[in-house]
C-alpha positions as a LaTeX table, in Angstrom:
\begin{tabular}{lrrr}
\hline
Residue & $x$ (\AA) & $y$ (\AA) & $z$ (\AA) \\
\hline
Unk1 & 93.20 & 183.74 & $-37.57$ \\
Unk2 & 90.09 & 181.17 & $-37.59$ \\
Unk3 & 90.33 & 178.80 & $-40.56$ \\
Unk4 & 87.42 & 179.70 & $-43.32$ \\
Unk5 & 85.89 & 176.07 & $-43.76$ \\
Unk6 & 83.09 & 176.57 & $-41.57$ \\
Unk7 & 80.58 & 175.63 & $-43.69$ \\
Unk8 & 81.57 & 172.22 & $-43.83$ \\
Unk9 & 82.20 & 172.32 & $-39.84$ \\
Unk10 & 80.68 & 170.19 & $-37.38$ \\
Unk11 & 79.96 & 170.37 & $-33.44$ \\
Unk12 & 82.73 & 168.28 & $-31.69$ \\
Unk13 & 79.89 & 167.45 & $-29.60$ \\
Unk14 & 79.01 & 165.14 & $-32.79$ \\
Unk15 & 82.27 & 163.87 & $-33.79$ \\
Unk16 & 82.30 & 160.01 & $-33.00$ \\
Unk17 & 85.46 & 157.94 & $-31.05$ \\
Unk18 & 88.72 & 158.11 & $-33.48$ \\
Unk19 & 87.46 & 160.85 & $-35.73$ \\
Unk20 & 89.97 & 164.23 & $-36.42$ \\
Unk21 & 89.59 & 167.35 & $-37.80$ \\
Unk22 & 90.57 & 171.18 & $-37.35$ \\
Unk23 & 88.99 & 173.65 & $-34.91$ \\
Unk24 & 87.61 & 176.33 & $-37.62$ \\
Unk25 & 85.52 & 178.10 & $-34.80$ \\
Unk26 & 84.56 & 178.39 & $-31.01$ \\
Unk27 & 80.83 & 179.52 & $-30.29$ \\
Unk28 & 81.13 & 180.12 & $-26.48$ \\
Unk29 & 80.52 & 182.95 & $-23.91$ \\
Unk30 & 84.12 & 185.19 & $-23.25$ \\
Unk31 & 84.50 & 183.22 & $-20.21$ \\
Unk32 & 83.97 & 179.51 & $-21.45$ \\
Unk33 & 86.29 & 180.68 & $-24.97$ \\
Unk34 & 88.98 & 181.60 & $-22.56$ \\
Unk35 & 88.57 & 179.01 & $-20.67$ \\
Unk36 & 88.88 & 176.41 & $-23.75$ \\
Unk37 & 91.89 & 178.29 & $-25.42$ \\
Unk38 & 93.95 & 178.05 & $-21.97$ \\
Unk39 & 93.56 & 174.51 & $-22.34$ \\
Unk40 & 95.19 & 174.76 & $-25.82$ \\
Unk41 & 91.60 & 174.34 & $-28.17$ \\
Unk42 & 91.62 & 177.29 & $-30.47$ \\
Unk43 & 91.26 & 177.52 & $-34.53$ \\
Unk44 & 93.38 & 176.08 & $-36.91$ \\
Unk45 & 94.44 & 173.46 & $-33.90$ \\
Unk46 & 94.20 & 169.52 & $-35.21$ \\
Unk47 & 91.87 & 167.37 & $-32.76$ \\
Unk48 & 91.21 & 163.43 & $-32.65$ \\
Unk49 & 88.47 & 162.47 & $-30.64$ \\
Unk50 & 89.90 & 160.08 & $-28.00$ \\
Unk51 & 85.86 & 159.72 & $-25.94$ \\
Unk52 & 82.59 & 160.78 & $-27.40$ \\
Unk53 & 80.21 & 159.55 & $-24.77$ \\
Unk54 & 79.59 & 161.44 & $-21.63$ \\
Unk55 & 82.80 & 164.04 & $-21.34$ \\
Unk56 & 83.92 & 164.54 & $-24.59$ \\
Unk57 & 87.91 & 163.83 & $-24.48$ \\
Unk58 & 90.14 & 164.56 & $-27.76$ \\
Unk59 & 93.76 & 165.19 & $-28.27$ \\
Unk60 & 94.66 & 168.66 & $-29.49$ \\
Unk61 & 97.73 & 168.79 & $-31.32$ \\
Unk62 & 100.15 & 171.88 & $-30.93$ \\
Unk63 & 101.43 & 172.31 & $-34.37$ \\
Unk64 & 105.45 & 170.97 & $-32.87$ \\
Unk65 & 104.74 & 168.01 & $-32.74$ \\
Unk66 & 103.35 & 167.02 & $-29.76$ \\
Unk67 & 99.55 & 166.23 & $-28.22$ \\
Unk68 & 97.94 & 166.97 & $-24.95$ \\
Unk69 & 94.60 & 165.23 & $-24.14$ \\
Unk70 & 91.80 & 167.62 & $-22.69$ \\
Unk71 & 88.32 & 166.41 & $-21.12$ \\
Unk72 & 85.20 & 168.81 & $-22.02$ \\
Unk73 & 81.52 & 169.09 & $-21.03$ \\
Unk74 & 79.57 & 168.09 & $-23.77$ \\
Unk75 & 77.69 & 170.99 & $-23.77$ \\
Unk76 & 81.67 & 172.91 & $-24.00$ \\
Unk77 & 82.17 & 170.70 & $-27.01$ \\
Unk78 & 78.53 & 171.83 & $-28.89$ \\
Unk79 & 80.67 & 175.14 & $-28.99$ \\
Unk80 & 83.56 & 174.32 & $-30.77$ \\
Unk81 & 83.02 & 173.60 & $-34.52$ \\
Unk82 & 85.40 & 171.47 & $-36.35$ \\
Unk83 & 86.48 & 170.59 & $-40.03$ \\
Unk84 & 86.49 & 167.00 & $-39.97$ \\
Unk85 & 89.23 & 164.57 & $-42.18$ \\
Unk86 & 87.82 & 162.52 & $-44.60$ \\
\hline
\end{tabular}
């Protein structure tokens, strides 16, 4: 089920250092959106943005609890479109 904010979504690709937010959407080709959900980034998943320069590197949160840090292309991340916290 993708989350229905997605009009107030951003790229990750524009998400700065220390910003969160939920996935609401991924954008990608079948391969590169199986490719990101293996690595756990999928809707309704909470993100904070760990690096935004170069490789953009965030923390995806797995709903129990616990975080695993993944490391994405930048042009991966101008896929994914996230609901940021205020």
């Amino acid at each position: 089920m993708v989350a229905d904010h997605t009009s107030g979504s951003v790229p990750l690709n524009c998400m700065k250092r220390g910003d969160e937010g939920v996935i609401c959407e991924t954008c990608l080709d079948d391969s590169d959106d199986a490719f990101v959900k293996a690595l756990g980034v999928r809707p309704n998943r909470c993100i904070r943005v760990c690096r935004a320069s170069g490789s953009c590197v965030i923390e995806v949160g797995s709903g129990r609890g616990t975080w695993s840090r993944v490391a994405l292309s930048r042009t991966l991340a101008s896929g994914i479109r996230v609901t940021t916290r205020v």
